[in-house]
N, C-alpha and C positions, 0 to 999 in steps of 0.2 A: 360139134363144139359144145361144150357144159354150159351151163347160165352165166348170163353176165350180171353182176349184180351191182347197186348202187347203194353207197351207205351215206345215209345223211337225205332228210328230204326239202331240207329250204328251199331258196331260190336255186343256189347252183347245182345242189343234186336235181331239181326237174328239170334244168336246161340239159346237164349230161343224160335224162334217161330221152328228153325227146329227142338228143344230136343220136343216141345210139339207136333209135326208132329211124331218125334220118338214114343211117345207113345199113339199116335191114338187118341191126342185131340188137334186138328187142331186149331189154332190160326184166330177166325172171325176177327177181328178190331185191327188196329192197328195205335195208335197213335203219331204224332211227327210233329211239327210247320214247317218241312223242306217236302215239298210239294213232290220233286224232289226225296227224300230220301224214304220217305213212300213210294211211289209209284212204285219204283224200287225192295224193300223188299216184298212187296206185291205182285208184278209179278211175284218176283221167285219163292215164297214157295205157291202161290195162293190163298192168304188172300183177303177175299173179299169186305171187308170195310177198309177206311183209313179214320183216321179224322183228323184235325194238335189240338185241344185241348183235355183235358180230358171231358171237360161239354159238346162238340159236341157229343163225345163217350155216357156219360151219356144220353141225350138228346133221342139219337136213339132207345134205351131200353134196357131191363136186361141184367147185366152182371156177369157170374157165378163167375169172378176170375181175376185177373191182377198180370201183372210183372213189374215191374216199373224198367225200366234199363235207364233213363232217368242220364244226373249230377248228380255228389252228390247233390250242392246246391241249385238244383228245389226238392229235394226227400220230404220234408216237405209239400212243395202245393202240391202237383203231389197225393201223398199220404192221404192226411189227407181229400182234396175232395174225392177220393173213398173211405176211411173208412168212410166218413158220408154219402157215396150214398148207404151203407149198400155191399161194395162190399169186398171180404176178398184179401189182399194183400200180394203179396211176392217182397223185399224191396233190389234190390243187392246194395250188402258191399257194401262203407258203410250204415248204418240205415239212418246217415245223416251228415256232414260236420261240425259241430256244438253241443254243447252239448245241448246249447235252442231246438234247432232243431228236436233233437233225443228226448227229453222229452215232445217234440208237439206232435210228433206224437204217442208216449206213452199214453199220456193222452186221444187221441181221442181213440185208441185202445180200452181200458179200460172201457170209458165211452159208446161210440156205443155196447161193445163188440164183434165187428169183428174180424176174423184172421190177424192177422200182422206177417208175418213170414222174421226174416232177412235174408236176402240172403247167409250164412256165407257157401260155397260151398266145402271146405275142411272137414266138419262134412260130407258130402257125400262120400268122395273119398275112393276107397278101402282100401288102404294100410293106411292110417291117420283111417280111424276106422279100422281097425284090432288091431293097434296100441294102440288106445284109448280102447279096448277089453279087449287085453294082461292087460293092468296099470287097467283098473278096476275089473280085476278078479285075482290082487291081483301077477301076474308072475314075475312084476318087484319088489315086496316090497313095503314099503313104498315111496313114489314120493319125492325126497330130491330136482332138478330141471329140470327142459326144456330147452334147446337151441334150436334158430332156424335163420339159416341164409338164403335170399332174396336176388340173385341179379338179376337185369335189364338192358337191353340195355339202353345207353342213349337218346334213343326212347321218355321215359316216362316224359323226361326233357321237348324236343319239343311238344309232344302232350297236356302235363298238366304242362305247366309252371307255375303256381301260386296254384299248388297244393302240399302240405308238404307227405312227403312220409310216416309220420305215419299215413295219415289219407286218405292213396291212396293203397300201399301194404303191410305197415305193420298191418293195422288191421286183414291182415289174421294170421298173428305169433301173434300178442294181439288173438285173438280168440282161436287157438291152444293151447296156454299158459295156460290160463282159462281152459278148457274142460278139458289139461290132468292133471294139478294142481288139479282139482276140489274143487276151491275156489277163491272168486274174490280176485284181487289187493288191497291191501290199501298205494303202496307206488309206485313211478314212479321216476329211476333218468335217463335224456338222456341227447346224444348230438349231435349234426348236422353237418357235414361239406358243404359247396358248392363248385362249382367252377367259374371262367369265363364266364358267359354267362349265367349261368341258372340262371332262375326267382326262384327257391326252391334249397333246400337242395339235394344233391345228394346220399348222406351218413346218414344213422341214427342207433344210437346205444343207447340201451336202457335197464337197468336193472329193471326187477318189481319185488316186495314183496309180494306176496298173504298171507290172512289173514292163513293159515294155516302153514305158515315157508317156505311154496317152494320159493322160486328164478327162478326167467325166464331171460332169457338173450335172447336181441332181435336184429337183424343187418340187416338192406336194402339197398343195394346201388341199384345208375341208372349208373353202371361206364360202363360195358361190351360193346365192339364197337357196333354200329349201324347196324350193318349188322351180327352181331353173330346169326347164324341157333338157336341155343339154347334158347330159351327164357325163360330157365323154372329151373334154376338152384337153386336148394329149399333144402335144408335139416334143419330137427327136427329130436332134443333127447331128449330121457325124461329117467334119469336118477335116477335109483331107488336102495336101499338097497338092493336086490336080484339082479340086473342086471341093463343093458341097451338096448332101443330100439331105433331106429330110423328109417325115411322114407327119402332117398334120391331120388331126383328127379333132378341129376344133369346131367346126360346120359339121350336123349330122347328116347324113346320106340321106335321110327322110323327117321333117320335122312335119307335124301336124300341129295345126296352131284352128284347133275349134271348141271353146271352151277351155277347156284349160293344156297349154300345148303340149306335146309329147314329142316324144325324138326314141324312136325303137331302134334297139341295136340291132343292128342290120351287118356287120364287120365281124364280131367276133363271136357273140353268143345269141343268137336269135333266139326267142322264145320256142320258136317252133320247131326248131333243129339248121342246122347247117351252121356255113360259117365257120370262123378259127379252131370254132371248139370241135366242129365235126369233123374238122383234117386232123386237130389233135387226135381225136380218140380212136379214128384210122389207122393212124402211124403209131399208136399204143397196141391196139388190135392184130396190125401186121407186125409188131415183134413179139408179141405173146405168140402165135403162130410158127414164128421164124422168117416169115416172108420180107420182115425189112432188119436189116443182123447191125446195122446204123443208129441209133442213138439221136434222135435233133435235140436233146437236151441230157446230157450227158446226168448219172447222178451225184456226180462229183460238182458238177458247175449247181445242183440245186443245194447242197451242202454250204458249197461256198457263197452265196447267195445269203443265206442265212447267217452267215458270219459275217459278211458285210453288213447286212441288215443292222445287226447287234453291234456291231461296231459303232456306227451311225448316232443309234441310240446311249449306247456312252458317251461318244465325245462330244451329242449335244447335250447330253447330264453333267460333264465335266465342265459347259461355256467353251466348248472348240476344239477342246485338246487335239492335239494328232493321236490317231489308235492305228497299230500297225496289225497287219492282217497275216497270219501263220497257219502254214496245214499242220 
């Protein structure tokens, strides 16, 4: 198999090169314009090419596979260059920042026929598919709605001030929504609070209408202090004529409280590898391959995703409007 390469070296490109060391396909090349940055990523996990563009990375020779954990608003170039250098891609939330965006790069998908797989990491996690199990084998009934509430330190305010939170953390409860609905949106109504200082909204609440009758109800705040050990206060219900299920993830699995407390994620992206992120890029892996010919995240459902997103975002710009949703 050719190199696997990772572009982008922040935080989430080092989580993806240590999950692909987790499962014994070591990350050749890794790409990102910050010289300083690559280079430091590369030392630790022992990556032995850095390039700062993607055409350098091309240039050098074949590449079996890429993760593209670059900004949202680079993900369309970033992207749409390796789908046409015939490389198959996996695309973290979101697909793209834009609705034009996410149908660029749809369209080259399509046409080259390459893998585009979106990054939507919660389709991996244990307990959210056991979950998604339970509703499709029928234990809950029929699905009447979903709730899912999101909250963050005001971290997210600083780090991504000009970024709207539907289109930052909530596309993971729009993702959720869909999968256990099992049926897209056709109505979108939200609303946004901010406060003092922040460049975006800090608050966002949101009702969808799926073409099947469910109801999802959606809530993200960035309110939680800065310094909360906790970063990961999550819970989803999916509320059905036999019952109810849900996934709370408001208690971390491991909190250290010495000096100043810490709560390491242990469920979805471990620092060290494993976890949601390393069943994702498995199940990326075995369809670059051909070994899994299945889809857990179709790239139509990441498309649509993004248009809910955007949705979200106008009708809390509008004070509520209803926005209907069209492929």
């Amino acid at each position: 198999m050719n190199p696997v390469a990772v572009v982008g070296a922040g935080a989430f490109g080092a989580r993806h090169v240590a999950a692909y060391r987790a499962l014994d396909a070591p990350v050749a090349a890794l790409v990102d314009p910050d010289r300083g940055a690559r280079e430091r990523l590369a030392a630790e996990h022992g990556v032995p090419h850095t390039y700062a563009t993607v055409d350098e990375l091309l240039a050098a020779g074949p590449v079996a596979a890429a993760s593209v954990c670059t900004p949202g608003p680079t993900h369309r170039a970033v992207t749409t260059a390796l789908l046409t250098a015939g490389v198959p891609v996996l695309v973290e939330k979101p697909l793209a920042t834009t609705v034009a965006d996410a149908e660029a790069i749809v369209a080259v998908a399509e046409s080259t026929g390459v893998l585009c797989q979106p990054g939507h990491i919660l389709r991996f996690s244990a307990p959210h598919r056991a979950l998604h199990d339970a509703v499709r084998a029928g234990q809950l009934g029929d699905v009447l709605a979903v709730s899912s509430r999101r909250d963050r330190p005001r971290t997210l305010s600083r780090l991504f001030p000009g970024e709207h939170p539907a289109l930052l953390t909530a596309v993971h409860d729009v993702d959720l929504a869909l999968w256990y609905a099992g049926a897209p949106v056709v109505e979108v109504r939200a609303t946004a609070r901010t406060r003092t200082g922040a460049g975006a909204p800090v608050l966002v609440f949101a009702e969808l209408r799926h073409a099947n009758g469910v109801v999802s109800s959606i809530r993200n705040s960035y309110l939680l202090p800065e310094d909360a050990p906790n970063h990961t206060s999550d819970l989803v219900e999916v509320y059905g004529t036999g019952g109810i299920g849900h996934v709370d993830l408001a208690q971390p699995t491991l909190l250290v409280q010495a000096g100043q407390a810490q709560a390491p994620d242990w469920l979805l992206s471990p620092s060290g590898g494993g976890g949601a992120l390393a069943a994702e890029l498995r199940h990326f892996l075995a369809r670059v391959t051909g070994a899994h010919p299945t889809a857990v995240v179709p790239l139509a459902d990441g498309l649509h995703v993004v248009r809910v997103a955007a949705a979200m975002v106008d009708s809390a710009t509008a004070g509520g409007e209803p926005r209907r949703i069209t492929s």
